[in-house]
C-alpha positions, 0 to 999 in steps of 0.5 A: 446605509452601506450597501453589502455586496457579496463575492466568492473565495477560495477556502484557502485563502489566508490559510496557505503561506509559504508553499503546498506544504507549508501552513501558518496555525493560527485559528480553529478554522485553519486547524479545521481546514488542514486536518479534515480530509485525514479526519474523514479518512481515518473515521471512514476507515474505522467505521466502515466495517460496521457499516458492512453486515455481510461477511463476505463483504467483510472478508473482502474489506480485509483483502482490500487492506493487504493488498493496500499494504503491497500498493502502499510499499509500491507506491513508496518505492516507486515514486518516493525512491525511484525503484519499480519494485514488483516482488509484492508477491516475493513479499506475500509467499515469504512472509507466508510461508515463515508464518506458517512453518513456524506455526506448523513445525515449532508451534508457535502461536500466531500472535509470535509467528507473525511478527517473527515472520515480519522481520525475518522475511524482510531480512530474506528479501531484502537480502535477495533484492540488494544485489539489483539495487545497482540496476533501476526502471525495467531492469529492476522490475523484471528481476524482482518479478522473477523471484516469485517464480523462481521461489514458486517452482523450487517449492514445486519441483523439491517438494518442500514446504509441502509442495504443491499441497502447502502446509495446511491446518494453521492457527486462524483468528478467533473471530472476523471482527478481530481480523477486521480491526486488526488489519485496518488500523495497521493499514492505517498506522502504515500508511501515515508513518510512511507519509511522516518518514518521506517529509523527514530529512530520510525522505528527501534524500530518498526525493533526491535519489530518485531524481537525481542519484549521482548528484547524491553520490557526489554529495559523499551520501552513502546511496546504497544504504538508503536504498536498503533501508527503502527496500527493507521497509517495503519488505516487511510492509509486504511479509506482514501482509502475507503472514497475516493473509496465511493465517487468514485462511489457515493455510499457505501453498504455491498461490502466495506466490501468484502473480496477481500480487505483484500486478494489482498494487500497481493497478491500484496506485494508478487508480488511486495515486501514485506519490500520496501513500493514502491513494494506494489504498483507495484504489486497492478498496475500490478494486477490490470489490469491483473484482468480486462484483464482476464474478459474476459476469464469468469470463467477460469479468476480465473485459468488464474489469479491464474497460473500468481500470482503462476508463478511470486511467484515461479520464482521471490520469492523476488518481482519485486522491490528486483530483479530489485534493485540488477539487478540495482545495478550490472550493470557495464560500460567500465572503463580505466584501 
C-alpha cells in the first residue's frame, strides 16, 4: 500500500502564468481565486450600512464615502499619472457652491443641480488647473493648494455667494437610506471604472507620462491632452462629491473650502495604498470614524489621531490593501503529493 504524504502550496499555484496581472481561466477554482477579494469588497460595501443602526454612524460612513471620492481622484493622479494634486478641497467648494446656486436661485431640484454642478464644476477647475500642467511635484501641489484659499477669501472679502454666512435653505435627501445607497455604490462604480481605465491603452500611456515624459514627448504623444483629460476625471470625481456633501447638509459657506479636504485623501491613501484606487477607500473608512471616535478625547484627539496615522505609516509603509494582497496570495492549503 502507497504511502500518501503530505506537503503545503501556495493557492496560486497554476493559477498565475504569465505575470501579476495576467491570468490563464481555466477552472471554477481559478475563477474563485481571482474574483474573491472584489467579491468581498463590494459585498462588504453594500452591506455595511445595514450593519450600522446608528445614524450618527450612518452619516459617518457617507462622509467616509466623499472623502473616498477625493482619495480615489488622488491616488489616481498621483501614482497613475505623476501629478501631486492637492486641490481636493477646490474640487468640494466648486462643486458645492454650483449645486447650491443652482438650487437656491434657479430652483432646480437637486437630482438636476447635481449632475449639472458635476460636469461644470470639472470644466472650471479643470480650466483653473490647465495652466500648472507645465509645472510638476512640489510646484504642482502648492498651486493647486492655494486655489482654495484664493477662492475662500474673494467669497469672503466680496461678499458673494452669501459671504460668510453661505447659501442655506438647500434641498436635502429625502431619507438617510437613500443618502447611504446613493453614495456608496457611486464610490463603488468610481472606484472600478478608474481601475478598468488605468489597464486600457489610455492608463499606460498615463504610466508612461509619469515615469518618463519626454520619452512620450518623443513618441509624437500629445502629453498635454492626457494630462487634461486625467485632471478633468479627477475634477468631477471631487464636484460630485462636493455637490452631494452641499445638499447633505442643505447648505454651502467658506467650510467646503477647508483645508482638511485637501489633507485627508493623502493621510488615507498612505493608509490604505497608493496605486490600488480601492486602498484610498479603505484608508478613508478607516479614518473617518477613528476621527470621531478620538472626539472625545478633546484637544489631545490630534496627538492620539497623529500617533495612530504615524504607527500605521511606519510599520505598514505599503498600505493595508498591498499587505493584504500579497498575504492573500501566499496563503497555502495541504495538497497530495
Amino acid at each position: 500500500m502507497t504511502e500518501i504524504t503530505r506537503r503545503k502550496e501556495r493557492i496560486d499555484r497554476k493559477i498565475k502564468v504569465l505575470t501579476e496581472d495576467i491570468y490563464a481561466i481555466s477552472s471554477l477554482r481559478t475563477i474563485v481565486y481571482i474574483l474573491l477579494p472584489r467579491f468581498v469588497f463590494i459585498i462588504g460595501m453594500l452591506i455595511l450600512p445595514l450593519m450600522i443602526s446608528s445614524m450618527a454612524w450612518q452619516k459617518i460612513l457617507i462622509i467616509s464615502c466623499i472623502f473616498s471620492l477625493l482619495a480615489i481622484s488622488y491616488d489616481f493622479l498621483a501614482n497613475f499619472v505623476g501629478i501631486v494634486c492637492l486641490g481636493g478641497a477646490l474640487f468640494i467648494g466648486v462643486g458645492g457652491y454650483i449645486s447650491g446656486l443652482l438650487n437656491s436661485v434657479l430652483k432646480l431640484p437637486l437630482y438636476f443641480s447635481i449632475p449639472i454642478a458635476t460636469i461644470f464644476g470639472g470644466i472650471i477647475c479643470t480650466l483653473f488647473l490647465i495652466p500648472c500642467l507645465p509645472i510638476r511635484g512640489i510646484y504642482f501641489a502648492i498651486v493647486s493648494l492655494m486655489y482654495p484659499l484664493l477662492f475662500s477669501r474673494v467669497i469672503q472679502a466680496l461678499e458673494i455667494f452669501g459671504g460668510t454666512d453661505g447659501l442655506p435653505g438647500l434641498d436635502t435627501f429625502p431619507n438617510i437610506w437613500f443618502e447611504l445607497y446613493i453614495i456608496v455604490p457611486i464610490t463603488l462604480i468610481v472606484t472600478f471604472s478608474l481601475r478598468r481605465l488605468v489597464n486600457e491603452d489610455f492608463g499606460i500611456v498615463l504610466r508612461a507620462i509619469r515615469d518618463n515624459e519626454q520619452a512620450v514627448i518623443a513618441s509624437n504623444i500629445n502629453v498635454n491632452r492626457y494630462k487634461t483629460s486625467s485632471v478633468f476625471i479627477a475634477s468631477i470625481i471631487g464636484c460630485f462629491a462636493g455637490a452631494y456633501l452641499a445638499h447633505l447638509y442643505g447648505w454651502v459657506g467658506l467650510s467646503l473650502f477647508a483645508l482638511d479636504f485637501s489633507i485627508f485623501p493623502i493621510a488615507a491613501t498612505v493608509i490604505g495604498g497608493g496605486g490600488t484606487l480601492v486602498g484610498p477607500v479603505i484608508g478613508s473608512i478607516i479614518l473617518a470614524p477613528l476621527s470621531e471616535m478620538l472626539r472625545a478625547f478633546g484637544p489631545l484627539r490630534v496627538v492620539f489621531y497623529s500617533l495612530i496615522l504615524a504607527g500605521l505609516v511606519i510599520y505598514k509603509t505599503e498600505g493595508l490593501v498591498p499587505f493584504l494582497e500579497r498575504k492573500y496570495h501566499k496563503t497555502e492549503r495541504w495538497v497530495d503529493v
